[in-house]
N, C-alpha and C positions, 0 to 999 in steps of 0.2 A: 504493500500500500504506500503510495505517498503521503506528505503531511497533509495535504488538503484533504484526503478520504479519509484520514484518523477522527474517531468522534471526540470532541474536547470534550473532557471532565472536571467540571467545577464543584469544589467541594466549600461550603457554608456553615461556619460555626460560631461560639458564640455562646455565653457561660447559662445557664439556667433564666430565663425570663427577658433575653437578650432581643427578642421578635422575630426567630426565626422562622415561626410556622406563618405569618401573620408578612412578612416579606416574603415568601414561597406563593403564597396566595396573591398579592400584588402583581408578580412576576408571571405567574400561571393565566392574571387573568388579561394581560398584557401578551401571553406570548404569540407569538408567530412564527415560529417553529413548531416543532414534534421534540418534548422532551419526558426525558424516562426520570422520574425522581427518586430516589429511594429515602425514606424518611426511617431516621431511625428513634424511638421513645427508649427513656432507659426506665424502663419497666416492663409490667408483666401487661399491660392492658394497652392494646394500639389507641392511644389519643390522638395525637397528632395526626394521621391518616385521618379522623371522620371531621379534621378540623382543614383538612386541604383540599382545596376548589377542585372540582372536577376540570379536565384539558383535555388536547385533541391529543394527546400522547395516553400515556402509562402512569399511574400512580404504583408504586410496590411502597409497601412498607416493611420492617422488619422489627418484631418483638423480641428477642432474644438476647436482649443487654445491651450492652453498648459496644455500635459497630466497630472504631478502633478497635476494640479489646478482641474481634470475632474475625478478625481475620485467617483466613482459611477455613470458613467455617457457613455459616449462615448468609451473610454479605458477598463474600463470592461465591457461593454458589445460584444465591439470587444477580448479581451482577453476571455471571457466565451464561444462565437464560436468557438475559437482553441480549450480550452479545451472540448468542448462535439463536437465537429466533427466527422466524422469518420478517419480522418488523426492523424496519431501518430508523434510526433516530437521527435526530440531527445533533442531542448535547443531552449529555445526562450530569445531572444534578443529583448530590448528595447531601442531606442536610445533618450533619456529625450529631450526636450525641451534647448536651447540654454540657456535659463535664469531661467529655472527650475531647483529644487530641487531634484538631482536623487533618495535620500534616502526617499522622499515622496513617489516613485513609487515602489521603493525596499520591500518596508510593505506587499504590496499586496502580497505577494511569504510569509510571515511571518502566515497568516491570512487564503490562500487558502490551500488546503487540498492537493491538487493533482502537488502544487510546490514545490521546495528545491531552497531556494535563495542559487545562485552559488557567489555573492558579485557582488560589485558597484565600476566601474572603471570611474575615470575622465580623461579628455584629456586634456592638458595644452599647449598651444604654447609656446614652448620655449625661442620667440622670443618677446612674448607680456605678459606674465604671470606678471611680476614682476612689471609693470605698472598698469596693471589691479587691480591685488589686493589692490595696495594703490590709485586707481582713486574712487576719493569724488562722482564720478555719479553712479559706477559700482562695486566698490568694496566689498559692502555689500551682493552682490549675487552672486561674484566672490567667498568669501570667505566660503559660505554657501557652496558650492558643495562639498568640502573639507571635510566638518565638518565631513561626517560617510561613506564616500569610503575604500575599500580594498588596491585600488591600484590606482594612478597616473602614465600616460603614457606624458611623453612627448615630444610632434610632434613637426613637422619641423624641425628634428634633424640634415636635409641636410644642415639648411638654416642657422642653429645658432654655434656661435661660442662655444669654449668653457669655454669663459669667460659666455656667455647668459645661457650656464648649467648649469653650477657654480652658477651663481646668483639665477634661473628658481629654483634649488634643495635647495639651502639659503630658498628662501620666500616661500616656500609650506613647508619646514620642521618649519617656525616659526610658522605655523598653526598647522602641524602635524605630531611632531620631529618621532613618529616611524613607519610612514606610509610609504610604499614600492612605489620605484620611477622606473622607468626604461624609457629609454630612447628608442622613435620610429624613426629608418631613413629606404630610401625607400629598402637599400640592408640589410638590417635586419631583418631579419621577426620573432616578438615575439608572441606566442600564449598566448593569454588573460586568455585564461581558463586554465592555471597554477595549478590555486588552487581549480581546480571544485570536489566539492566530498566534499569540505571542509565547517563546519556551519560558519555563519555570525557571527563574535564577538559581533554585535550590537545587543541590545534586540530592541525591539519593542517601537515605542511610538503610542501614541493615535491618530489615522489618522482621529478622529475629531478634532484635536488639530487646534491651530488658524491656519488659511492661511498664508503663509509664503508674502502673499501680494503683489511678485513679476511682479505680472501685472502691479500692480498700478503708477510701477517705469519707464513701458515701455510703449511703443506707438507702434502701429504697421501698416504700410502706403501701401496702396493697387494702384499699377501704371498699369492701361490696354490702352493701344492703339492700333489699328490698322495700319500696315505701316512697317517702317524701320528707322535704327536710319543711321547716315552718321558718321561712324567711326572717323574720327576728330573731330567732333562737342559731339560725344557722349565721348569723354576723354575730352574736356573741360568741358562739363556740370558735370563728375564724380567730377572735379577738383573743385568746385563750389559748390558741396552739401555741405549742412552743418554738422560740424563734430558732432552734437547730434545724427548724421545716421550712427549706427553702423555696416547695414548691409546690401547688399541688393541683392539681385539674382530672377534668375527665367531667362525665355526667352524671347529673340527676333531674331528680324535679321537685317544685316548688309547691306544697298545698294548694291548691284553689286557682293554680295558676299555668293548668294546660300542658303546653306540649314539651316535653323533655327543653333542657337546657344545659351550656356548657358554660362550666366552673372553672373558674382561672384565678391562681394566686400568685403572686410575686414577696416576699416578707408580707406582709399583711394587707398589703393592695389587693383587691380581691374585684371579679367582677362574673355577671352572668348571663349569657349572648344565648342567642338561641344556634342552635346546631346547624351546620352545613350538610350534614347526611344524616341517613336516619340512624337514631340510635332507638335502643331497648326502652320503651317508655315506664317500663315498671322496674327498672336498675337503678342503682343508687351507687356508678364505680368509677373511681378516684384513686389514680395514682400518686403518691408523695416521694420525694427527695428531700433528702436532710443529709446534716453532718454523721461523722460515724460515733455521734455520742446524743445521735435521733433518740428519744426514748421510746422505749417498747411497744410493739403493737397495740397491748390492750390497752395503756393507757392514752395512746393516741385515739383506738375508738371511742373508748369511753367520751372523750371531746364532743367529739362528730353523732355518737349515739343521742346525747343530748339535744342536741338541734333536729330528731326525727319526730312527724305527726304520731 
């Protein structure tokens, strides 16, 4: 194959609550191409899949941990279907793991024959960045995403002032004084693949190399009940987690109040949108991410039992 017939692969990451699913959907509902996304949740329940826009390509998701970590495993062996299918894409997109290493997933495109790594963009909250990276729980794998991306986007640029830019572009340039920053709000629209056509500056490392061990650091809390939560009770119970739960979404539903909905938390920011695809109307499942000093399941239920009809 030549480089023009290589599919570029662009890989997207970006710490817990960063906008990844929420810029995939932008991008999705924008495209004009055929592209194959593979989305991965670091949990047991696919969220993010019934939160991303249907397109004229392929959506795959993958439940199985987190794709960095699954290499040779789950990730390429879904990646290897696209490529021997009989469907032709034009760019496949990969949206890393919350607390994954995107430049672990990025190799693959270095290694397979039939990709042109297009580069590895990170998503940076604007508004949360410059805490992240110097928090003692999180900042060692805040700062890791950084270390071999193209380009840093960063979102919520509705929400943040321009002192939070200023600062947000300070603490990602002390990581990575010449890396390209650009800034995402919702009446802007930047296309990512900028530089597509263009080689990766980074060489390759050894994708037997040790594990970047970011499991190790996380906990991840699996919440199913049957029922409805009672909107009051369910903002007090949010108000009451404990702040090791950095994250926590999926579905339920609302007393008196219809058809399923999806649940999104950031630290205590919390909000509840109605669903892109169908989900289980009589489910009540939420997946969480915390530090690895999350406290125990039941006492995390016990929270969330509280806020049910």
């Amino acid at each position: 194959m030549t480089r023009a017939e290589l599919i570029p692969l662009t890989v997207i990451g970006g710490f817990l609550g960063a906008g990844k699913t929420t810029f995939l959907n932008r991008l999705l509902a924008q495209a004009t191409a055929r592209y194959v996304v593979l989305v991965n949740d670091f949990g047991a329940i696919n969220v993010d899949a019934a939160l991303i826009e249907r397109h004229d390509g392929a959506t795959m998701s993958l439940t199985n941990g987190c794709v960095c970590c699954s290499i040779g495993s789950g990730f390429v062996e879904t990646l290897a279907k696209v490529l021997d299918g009989d469907d032709r894409f034009e760019r496949i997109v990969i949206e890393a793991s919350g607390v994954g290493d995107p430049w672990r997933i990025a190799e693959i495109a270095l290694v397979e024959p039939e990709l042109r790594l297009d580069g590895v963009m990170v998503l940076a909250d604007a508004t949360r960045i410059v805490e992240l990276i110097d928090d003692r729980r999180v900042g060692d794998t805040v700062r890791s995403q950084f270390a071999k991306c193209d380009l840093v986007l960063l979102s919520k640029g509705d929400l943040a002032t321009e002192e939070d830019l200023h600062r947000a572009r300070k603490s990602v340039r002390s990581l990575r004084p010449d890396v390209r920053i650009e800034v995402l709000s919702p009446d802007a629209w930047l296309d990512p693949f900028m530089a597509a056509g263009k080689p990766s500056r980074f060489q390759a490392v050894d994708a037997d190399a040790a594990n970047s061990g970011h499991e190790e650091n996380f906990r991840r809390w699996t919440y199913r009940r049957e029922g409805a939560f009672d909107r009051e009770r369910l903002a007090a119970a949010i108000a009451t987690l404990p702040p090791q739960l950095l994250r926590l979404k999926g579905a339920c539903r609302i007393a008196g109040e219809g058809a399923p909905l999806v649940l999104q938390m950031v630290s205590r920011d919390w909000s509840l949108s109605r669903a892109v695809n169908e989900i289980d109307p009589q489910e009540i499942a939420l997946v969480g991410i915390g530090t690895a000093d999350l406290p125990g399941d039941r006492d995390l239920e016990a929270i969330l039992d509280a806020a049910l009809v």
